[in-house]
VOGU-3710 file (C-alpha; in Angstrom, 3 decimals, decimal comma):
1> xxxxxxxxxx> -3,533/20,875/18,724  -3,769/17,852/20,800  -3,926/14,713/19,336  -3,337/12,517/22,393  -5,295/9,009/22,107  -4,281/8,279/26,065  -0,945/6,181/25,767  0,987/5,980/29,236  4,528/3,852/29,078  3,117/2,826/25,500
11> xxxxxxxxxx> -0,323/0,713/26,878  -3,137/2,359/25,502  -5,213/3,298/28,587  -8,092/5,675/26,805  -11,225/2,806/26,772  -13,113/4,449/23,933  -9,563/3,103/22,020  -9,529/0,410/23,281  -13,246/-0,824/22,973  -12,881/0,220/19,211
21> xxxxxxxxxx> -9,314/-1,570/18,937  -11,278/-4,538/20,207  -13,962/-4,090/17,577  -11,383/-4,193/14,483  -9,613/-7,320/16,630  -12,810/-8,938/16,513  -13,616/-7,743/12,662  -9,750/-8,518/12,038  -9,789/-5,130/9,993  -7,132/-4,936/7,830
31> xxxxxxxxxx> -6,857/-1,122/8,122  -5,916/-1,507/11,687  -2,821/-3,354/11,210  -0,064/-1,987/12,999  -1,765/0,630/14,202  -2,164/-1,952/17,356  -0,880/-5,004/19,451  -2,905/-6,530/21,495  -1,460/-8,746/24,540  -3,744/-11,449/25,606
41> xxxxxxxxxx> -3,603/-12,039/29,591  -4,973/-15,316/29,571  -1,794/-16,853/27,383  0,688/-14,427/27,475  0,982/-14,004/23,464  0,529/-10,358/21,911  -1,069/-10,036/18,270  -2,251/-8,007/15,603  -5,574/-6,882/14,657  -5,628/-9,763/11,355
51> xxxxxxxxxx> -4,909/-12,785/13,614  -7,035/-15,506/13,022  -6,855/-16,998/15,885  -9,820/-17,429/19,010  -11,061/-13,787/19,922  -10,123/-13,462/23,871  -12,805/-11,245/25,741  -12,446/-7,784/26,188  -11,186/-8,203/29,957  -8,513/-9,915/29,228
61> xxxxxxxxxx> -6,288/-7,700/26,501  -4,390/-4,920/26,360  -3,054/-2,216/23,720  -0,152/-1,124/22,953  1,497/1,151/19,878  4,898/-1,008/19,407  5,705/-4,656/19,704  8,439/-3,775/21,816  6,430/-2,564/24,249  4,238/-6,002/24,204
71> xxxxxxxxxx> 7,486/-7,793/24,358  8,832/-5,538/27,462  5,050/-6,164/29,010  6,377/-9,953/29,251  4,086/-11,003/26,481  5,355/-13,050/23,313  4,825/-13,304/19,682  1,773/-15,065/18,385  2,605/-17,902/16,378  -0,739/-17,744/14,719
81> xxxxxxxxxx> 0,030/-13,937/13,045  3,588/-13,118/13,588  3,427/-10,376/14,931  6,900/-9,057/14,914  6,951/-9,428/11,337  5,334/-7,990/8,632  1,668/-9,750/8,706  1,083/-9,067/5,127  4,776/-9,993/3,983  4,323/-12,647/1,668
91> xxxxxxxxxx> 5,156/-16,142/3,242  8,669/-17,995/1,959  6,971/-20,446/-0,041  5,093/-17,401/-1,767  8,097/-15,718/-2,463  9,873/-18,278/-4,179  7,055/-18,984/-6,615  6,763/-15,399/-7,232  10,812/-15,237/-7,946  10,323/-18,457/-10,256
101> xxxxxxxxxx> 7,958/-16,256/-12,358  10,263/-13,409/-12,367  13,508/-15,840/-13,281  11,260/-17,435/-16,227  9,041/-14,540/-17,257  8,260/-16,557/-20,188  7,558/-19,768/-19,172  3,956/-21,065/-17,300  4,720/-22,184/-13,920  2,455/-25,517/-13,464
111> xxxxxxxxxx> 1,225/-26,910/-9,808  3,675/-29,800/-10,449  6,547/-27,958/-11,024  5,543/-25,784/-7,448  5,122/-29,129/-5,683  8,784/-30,344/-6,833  10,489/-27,739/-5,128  8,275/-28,351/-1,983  5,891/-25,599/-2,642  2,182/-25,765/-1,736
121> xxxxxxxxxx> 0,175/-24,501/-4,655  -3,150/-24,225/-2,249  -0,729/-22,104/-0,134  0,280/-20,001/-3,231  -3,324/-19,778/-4,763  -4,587/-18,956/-1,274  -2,021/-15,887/-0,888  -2,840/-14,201/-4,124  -6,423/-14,524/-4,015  -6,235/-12,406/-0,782
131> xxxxxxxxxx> -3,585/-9,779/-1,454  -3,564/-9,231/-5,086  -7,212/-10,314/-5,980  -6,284/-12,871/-8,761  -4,887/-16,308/-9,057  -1,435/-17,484/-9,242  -1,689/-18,124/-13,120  -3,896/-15,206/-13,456  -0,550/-13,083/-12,218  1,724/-15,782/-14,326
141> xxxxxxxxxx> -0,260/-14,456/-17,292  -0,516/-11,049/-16,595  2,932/-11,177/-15,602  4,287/-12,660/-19,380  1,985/-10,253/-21,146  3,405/-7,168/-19,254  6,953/-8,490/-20,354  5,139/-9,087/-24,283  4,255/-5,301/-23,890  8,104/-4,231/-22,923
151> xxxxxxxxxx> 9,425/-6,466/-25,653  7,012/-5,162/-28,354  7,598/-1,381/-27,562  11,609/-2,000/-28,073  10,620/-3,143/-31,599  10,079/-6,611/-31,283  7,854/-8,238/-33,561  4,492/-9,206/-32,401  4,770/-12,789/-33,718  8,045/-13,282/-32,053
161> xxxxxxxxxx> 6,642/-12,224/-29,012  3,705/-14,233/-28,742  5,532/-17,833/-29,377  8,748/-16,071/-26,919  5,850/-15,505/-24,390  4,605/-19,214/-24,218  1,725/-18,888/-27,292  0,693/-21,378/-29,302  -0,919/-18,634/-31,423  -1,313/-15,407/-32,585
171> xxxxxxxxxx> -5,180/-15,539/-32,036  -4,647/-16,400/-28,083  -1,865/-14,416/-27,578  -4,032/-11,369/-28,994  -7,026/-12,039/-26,942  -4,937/-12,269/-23,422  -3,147/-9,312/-24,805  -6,011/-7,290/-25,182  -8,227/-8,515/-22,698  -5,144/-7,293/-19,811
181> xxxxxxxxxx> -3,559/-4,221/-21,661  -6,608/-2,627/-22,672  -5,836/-2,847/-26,301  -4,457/-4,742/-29,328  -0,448/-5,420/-29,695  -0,503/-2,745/-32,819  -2,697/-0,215/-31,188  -0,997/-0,032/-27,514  2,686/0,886/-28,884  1,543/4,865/-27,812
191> xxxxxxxxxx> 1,095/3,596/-24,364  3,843/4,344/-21,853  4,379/2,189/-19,018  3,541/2,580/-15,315  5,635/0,042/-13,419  3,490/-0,966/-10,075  5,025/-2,914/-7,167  3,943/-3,915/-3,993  5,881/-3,721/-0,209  5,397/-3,798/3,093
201> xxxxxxxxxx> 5,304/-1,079/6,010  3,982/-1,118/9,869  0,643/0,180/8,869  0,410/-2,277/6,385  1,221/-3,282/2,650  1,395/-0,579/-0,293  1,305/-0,185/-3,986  4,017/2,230/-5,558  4,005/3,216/-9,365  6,067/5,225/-10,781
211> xxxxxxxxxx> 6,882/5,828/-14,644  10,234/6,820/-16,252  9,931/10,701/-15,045  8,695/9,908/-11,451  6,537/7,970/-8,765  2,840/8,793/-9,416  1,192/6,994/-6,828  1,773/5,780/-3,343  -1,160/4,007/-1,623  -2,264/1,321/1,259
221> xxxxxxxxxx> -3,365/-1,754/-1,329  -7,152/-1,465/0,584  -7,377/1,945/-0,028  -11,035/2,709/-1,233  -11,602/3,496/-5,239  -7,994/1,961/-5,569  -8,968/0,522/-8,883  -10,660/3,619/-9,629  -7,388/5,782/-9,543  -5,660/3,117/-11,470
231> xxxxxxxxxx> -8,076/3,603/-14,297  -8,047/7,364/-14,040  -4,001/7,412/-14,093  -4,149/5,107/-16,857  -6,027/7,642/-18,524  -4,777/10,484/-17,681  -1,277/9,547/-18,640  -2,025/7,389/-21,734  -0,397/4,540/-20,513  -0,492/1,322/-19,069
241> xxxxxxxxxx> 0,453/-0,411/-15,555  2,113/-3,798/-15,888  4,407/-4,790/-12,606  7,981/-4,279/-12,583  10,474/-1,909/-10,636  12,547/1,207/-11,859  15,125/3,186/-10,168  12,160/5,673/-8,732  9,967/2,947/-7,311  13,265/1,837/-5,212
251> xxxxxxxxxx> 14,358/5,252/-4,282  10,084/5,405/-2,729  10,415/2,757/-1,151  14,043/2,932/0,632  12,719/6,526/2,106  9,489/5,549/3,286  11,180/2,503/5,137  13,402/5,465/6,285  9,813/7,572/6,967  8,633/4,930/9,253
261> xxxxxxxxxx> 12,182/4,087/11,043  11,679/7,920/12,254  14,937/8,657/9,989  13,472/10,896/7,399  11,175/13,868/7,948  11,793/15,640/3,955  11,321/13,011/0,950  12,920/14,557/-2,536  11,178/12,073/-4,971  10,696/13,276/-8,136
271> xxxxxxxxxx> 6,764/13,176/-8,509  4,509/12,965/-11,083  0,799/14,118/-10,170  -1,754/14,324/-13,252  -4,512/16,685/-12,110  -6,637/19,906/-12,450  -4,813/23,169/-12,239  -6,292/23,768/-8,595  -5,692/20,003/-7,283  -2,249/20,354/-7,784
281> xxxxxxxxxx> -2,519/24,080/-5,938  -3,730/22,047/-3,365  -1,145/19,448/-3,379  1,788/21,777/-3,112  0,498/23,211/-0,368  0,443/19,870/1,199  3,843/19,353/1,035  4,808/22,790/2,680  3,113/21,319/5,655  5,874/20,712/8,246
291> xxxxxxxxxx> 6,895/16,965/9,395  5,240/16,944/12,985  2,528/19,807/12,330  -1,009/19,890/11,611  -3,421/22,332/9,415  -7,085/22,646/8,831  -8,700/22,449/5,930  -9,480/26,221/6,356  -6,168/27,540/7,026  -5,010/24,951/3,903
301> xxxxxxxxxx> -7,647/27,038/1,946  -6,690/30,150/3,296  -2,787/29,461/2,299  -3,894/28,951/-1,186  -6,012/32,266/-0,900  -9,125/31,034/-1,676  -10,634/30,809/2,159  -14,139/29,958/0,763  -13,094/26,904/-1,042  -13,058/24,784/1,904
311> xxxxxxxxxx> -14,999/21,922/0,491  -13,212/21,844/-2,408  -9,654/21,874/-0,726  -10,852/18,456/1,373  -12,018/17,284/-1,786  -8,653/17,211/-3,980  -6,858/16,274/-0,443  -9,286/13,335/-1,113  -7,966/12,791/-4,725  -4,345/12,975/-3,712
321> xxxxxxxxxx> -2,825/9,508/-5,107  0,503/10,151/-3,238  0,223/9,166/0,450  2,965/9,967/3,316  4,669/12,059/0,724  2,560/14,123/-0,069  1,237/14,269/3,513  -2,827/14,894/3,437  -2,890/13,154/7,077  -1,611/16,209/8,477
331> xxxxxxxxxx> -4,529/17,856/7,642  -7,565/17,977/10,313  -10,933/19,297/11,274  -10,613/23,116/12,367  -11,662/21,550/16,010  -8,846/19,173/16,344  -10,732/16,231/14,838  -9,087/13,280/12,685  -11,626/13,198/9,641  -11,473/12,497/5,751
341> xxxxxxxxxx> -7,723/9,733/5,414  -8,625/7,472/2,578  -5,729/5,012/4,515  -8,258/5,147/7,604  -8,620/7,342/10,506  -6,330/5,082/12,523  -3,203/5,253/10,275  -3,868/9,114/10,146  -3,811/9,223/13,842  -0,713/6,702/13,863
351> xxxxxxxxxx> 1,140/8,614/11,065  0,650/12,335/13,239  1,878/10,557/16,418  4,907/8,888/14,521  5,993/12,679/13,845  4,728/13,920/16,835  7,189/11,611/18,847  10,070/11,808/16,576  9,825/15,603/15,572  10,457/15,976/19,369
361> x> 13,522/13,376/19,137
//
């Protein structure tokens, strides 16, 4: 099935691509990032879709799938977005603070404190607000409760941990507690624990969890109903997601750096995938899906012998919380069409051209 989307030497030439590449440039839509650079004729720079600098008109830009091929074009690196870098990699200054918190999970990182080590709170508070949807305390906070909840389920006492965690008192540290975990110190101890952390890839930033048997979700952070499926693992699982890395969310997210370097076409992650009986039908027939091949939904039905359960095959491709690994893009309309990516059609057509090209390596 042809996928083509009218690349020649790398420039995107099709204009129905390009005047909807120019649409997300002028939108600055997230979803498109990486899936294009635009080089801008009139100054010779090449950006992404996010960049907040001055629109140029539609004349005077071109697409292309890789930086390098901006770069070989003549054009250079916006200053503006960065473009040869991750755009939604946090910035230094932003990493630092966040490595203070993790160095001092205990302690309240004030403005002051930021400011003496030459770090812009505005900057800080700015960044979080955008990418993680809360404050910089608000993550301090949630941050020293999630290490309260470790403590306590290793036997620590719940008074120690409150005054450990930075608590004047038991009432406060019970209402934070409660108010972020879902429940009170005493009744959460049957809770397991989700770990969640956040990266970066060329399609954009993700969110990998993963508990102590496996990684149980692997998503674009904009992903629609995100905090929907976080409820519904939560639930499903009887636990609770506070930040923090294991073994398995490293092992995710060295091979899907190797996934998009063109390195790895097989991941073995151990996964865990909480679902109906026929969801996870569905799911393992995902993953027999061949790196650089494509399916229907009807032959997906068909493979699962149930050829009449079209709709409901699309749907639990819909539900599946494990992107790239457990690879739903690879799945299209019986005509050839891209349809149904919760990522966005644009990754999906990104992702099946990544294998395309390197399948044929």
């Amino acid at each position: 099935m042809d996928i083509s989307i009218g690349i020649f030497n790398m420039r995107i030439t099709d204009i129905k691509t390009m005047e909807s590449y120019y649409k997300a440039l002028v939108n600055r839509e997230a979803d498109h990032v990486g899936i294009f650079y635009v080089g801008v004729k009139t100054t010779s720079v090449f950006c992404i879709a996010t960049c907040r600098a001055r629109k140029p008109k539609f004349e005077n830009v071109e697409f292309y799938t890789e930086f390098k091929d901006a770069l070989a074009a003549g054009y250079r690196p916006c200053k503006v977005c960065k473009p040869t870098e991750n755009a939604n990699e946090a910035p230094e200054q932003v990493l630092k603070a966040m490595e203070m918190v993790r160095d001092n999970p205990k302690q309240r990182i004030a403005d002051w404190k930021l400011r003496e080590l030459g770090i812009g709170p505005e900057l800080v508070r700015r960044w979080f607000n955008k990418h993680y949807g809360m404050t910089f305390q608000a993550y301090q906070r949630m941050y020293r409760i999630n290490n309260a909840f470790k403590e306590l389920k290793d036997g620590k006492k719940t008074t120690d941990a409150a005054f450990d965690t930075g608590y004047d008192s038991l009432s406060g540290f019970g209402y934070t507690y409660k108010k972020l975990i879902g429940k009170s110190p005493t009744k959460s101890m049957d809770n397991q624990i989700i770990l969640i952390s956040r990266f970066t890839t060329p399609l954009g930033p993700m969110f990998v969890c993963a508990t102590d048997d496996g990684v149980c979700l692997l998503e674009f952070v904009e992903r629609k109903m995100l905090e929907t499926e976080f409820k519904d693992l939560q639930k499903r699982l009887n636990a609770t997601i506070v930040t923090g890395e294991n073994d398995f969310i490293k092992q995710a997210k060295e091979q899907v750096a190797e996934y998009f370097d063109g390195t790895r076409m097989e991941f073995d992650l151990p996964l865990i995938t909480p679902g109906t009986e026929f969801q996870n039908e569905v799911w393992l027939c995902l993953q027999g899906i061949p790196y650089g091949e494509t399916r229907s939904y009807q032959q997906q039905a068909e493979n699962i012998e149930r050829p009449k359960a079209v709709r409901a095959v699309a749907s639990a491709n819909g539900n599946n919380r494990i992107a790239i690994v457990i690879p739903c893009h690879r799945v299209i309309g019986k005509d050839g069409s891209l349809t149904g990516y919760a990522g966005g059609l644009e990754r999906k057509r990104w992702l099946l051209e990544h294998e395309k090209k390197h399948s044929h390596a």
